[in-house]
Phi, psi and omega in degrees: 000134159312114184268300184288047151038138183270333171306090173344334168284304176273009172303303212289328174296332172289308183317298156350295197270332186290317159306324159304315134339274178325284171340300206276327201268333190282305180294322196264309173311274208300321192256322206267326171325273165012304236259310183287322176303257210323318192263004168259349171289341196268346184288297179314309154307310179256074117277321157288326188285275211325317174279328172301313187310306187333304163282006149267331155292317183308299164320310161306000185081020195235067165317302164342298187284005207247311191264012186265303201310319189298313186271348165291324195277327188101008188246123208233136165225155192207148184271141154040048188262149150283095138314165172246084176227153171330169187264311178283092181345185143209036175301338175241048170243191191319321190258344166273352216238348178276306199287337165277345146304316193286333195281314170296004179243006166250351179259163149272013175223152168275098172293148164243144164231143202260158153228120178255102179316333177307304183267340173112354235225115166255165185213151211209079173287136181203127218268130191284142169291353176240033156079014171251186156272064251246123166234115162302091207254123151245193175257113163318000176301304207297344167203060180195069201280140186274352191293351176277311188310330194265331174298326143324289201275355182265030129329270159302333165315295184315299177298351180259314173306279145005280182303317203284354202261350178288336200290315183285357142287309197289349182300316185301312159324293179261018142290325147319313198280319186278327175297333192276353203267000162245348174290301209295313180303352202255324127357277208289327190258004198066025187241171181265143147278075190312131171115321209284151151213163194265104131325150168080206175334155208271304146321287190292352157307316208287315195280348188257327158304315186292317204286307184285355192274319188293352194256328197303287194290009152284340194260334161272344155271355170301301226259335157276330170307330188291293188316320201276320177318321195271325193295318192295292160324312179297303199296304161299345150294337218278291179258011138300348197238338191273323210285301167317313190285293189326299207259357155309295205278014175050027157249048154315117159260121193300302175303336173301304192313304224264008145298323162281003167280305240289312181314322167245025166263327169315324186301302195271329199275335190282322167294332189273334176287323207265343182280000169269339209049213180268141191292146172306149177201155176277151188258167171201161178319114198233138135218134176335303187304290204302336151335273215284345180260351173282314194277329162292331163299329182258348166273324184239064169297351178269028188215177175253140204257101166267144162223156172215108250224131175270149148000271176253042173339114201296162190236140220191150189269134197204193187233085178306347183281304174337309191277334177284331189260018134283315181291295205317307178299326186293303201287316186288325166283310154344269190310340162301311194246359187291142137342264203220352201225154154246129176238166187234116177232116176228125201239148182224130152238227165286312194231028173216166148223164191234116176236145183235138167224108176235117220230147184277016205289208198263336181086183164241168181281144189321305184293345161277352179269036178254276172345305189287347167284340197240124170331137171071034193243092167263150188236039182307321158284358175278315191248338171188150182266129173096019191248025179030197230070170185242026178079012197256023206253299185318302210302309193301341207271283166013260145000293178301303170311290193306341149300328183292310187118031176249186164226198206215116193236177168246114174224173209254115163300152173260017185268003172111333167254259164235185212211111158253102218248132176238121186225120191268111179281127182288000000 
């Protein structure tokens, strides 16, 4: 058998109240138990003391003093009288049982004691020296204090009060927890979540923002996979089908051929870099210049190298390979289409640092630089002819950054071509 509820709500509602609970019964036992002993034993004491004096004026013959005290005290006695009282004693019970100890320790006689609950009122016989009776009518107030019932109840008041000012946070709380767990499911199937936004607590926010960051990138490798499939095919029927027709038709070239292996091992290795991603790698301590002027060296020795460098270039923790083989795709597309210059730029601020990379080409046009973001997208008529890639290099670089937790824009040089601003959270 389950004992704990399954629901998020009420675990959270058990969590809450039972330690609260616990609290208020552990404090109201230990301080106020205590607490009620003392003051009904000390009520109970001067009740007793009051009828025995009572009753040593009565034994003395000193009426008079007997009935003046009975009435300053608040006590009607009365002799061999009929009352309308219970039939049954209560000498041991909860609210009697302090005042009948007290009372045998100040007589040499056995008092009953009456209680009538109705009216709130006990009466207290106690046998007289000349064989009669003397009966004591009080308020049970006089040896019973009501402060444990009311302090109960604001006990439980507290704990009602309580629950009621939690429950519309936790109502909220857990309308978060149940919005992130149908998003997910609905996630979990390829479907949207109309609606869904991240909501409640700051943490439950955070997870409900990961979760949609995690659904983006999942609709985005669907869709580059989808791309690398069209891309595999469009490309590789083209020379496979020039390659099949040569050797059918017995005109075959040798130099042909093997342009068109060379062309699509070029092809295959590039769909195989970008469906591995990236390698694990550990991260360390990076800075920027010297990266970026080995790798613009080797990509463009035929061109001119601007760089433009702070003093002292923040060093910041990253994945170095990671990063060379993003600026290198980045850098190596520069050194494709650029004219005669490349330039190199790194602006550093508290929490970023920012690198520009810019080439004198010709650029791409606004509406193409979206396009130029997305795998297997060559834009060869926007920027120059002939100039083969399989469209991944902008894509993979992307990707990389946006791992680091940076991002990647396409902007317009002011060298005419294009300006690619790379930005690194420090």
């Amino acid at each position: 058998m389950k004992i704990f509820p399954q629901r998020f709500f009420w675990r959270t509602i058990l969590l809450i109240l039972v330690p609260l609970i616990l609290a208020q019964v552990i404090m109201g036992n230990v301080f106020f138990g205590n607490h009620w002993s003392r003051v009904h034993a000390t009520m109970a004491r001067s009740l007793a003391g009051e009828i025995a004096t009572i009753m040593n004026f009565m034994d003395s013959g000193n009426t008079d003093a007997a009935e003046s005290m009975a009435n300053d005290v608040g006590i009607d006695v009365f002799v061999d009288a009929e009352t309308d009282r219970p039939a049954h004693t209560d000498n041991h019970s909860r609210e009697t049982g302090q005042l009948a100890s007290e009372l045998s320790k100040r007589m040499n006689r056995r008092a009953k004691i009456y209680v009538d609950r109705e009216p709130r009122t006990i009466y207290v016989d106690v046998p007289t020296k000349d064989g009669r009776t003397a009966t004591f009518k009080a308020s049970m107030y006089r040896i019973y204090s009501t402060s444990t019932e009311v302090f109960i109840i604001w006990l439980i008041g507290a704990i009602l009060i309580a629950s009621l000012l939690i429950l519309p946070f936790l109502i909220i709380h857990n309308h978060s927890v149940r919005s992130i767990a149908y998003a997910a499911n609905r996630f979990g199937r390829g479907l949207e979540a109309p609606g869904f936004k991240p909501t409640g607590a700051k943490e439950l926010r955070d997870a409900a923002a990961a979760m949609i960051t995690m659904k983006e990138r999942l609709d985005r490798y669907n869709r580059t996979r989808t791309d690398m499939l069209n891309a595999v095919s469009h490309d590789l029927k083209s020379p496979l089908t020039r390659m099949r027709l040569a050797i059918e038709t017995d005109g075959a070239d040798k130099n042909a051929l093997l342009s068109d292996i060379d062309r699509m091992s070029e092809m295959i290795n590039g769909y195989l870099a970008f469906a591995r991603g990236e390698i694990p790698e550990i991260e360390q301590t990076t800075e920027l210049p010297p990266m970026l002027l080995r790798i613009s060296r080797d990509a463009a020795p035929g061109k001119e190298i601007i760089s433009n460098f702070p003093d002292n270039p923040v060093q910041f923790y990253a994945r170095p390979m990671a990063l060379a083989r993003a600026f290198g795709n980045i850098i190596e597309n520069a050194a494709r289409y650029a004219k005669n210059t490349i330039k190199l730029t790194e602006i550093d601020t508290r929490n970023e640092t920012t690198v520009l990379i810019e080439d004198d080409g010709i650029g791409i046009p606004d509406d193409k630089k979206a396009d130029a973001l997305r795998p297997f997208v060559r834009l060869d008529d926007a920027r120059a002819p002939n100039t083969g890639g399989t469209g991944l290099g902008l894509s993979i670089a992307k990707t990389t950054i946006e791992n680091h937790g940076g991002q990647l824009f396409l902007e317009d040089s002011d060298m005419g071509g294009l300006r690619v601003r790379v930005v690194l959270p420090i």
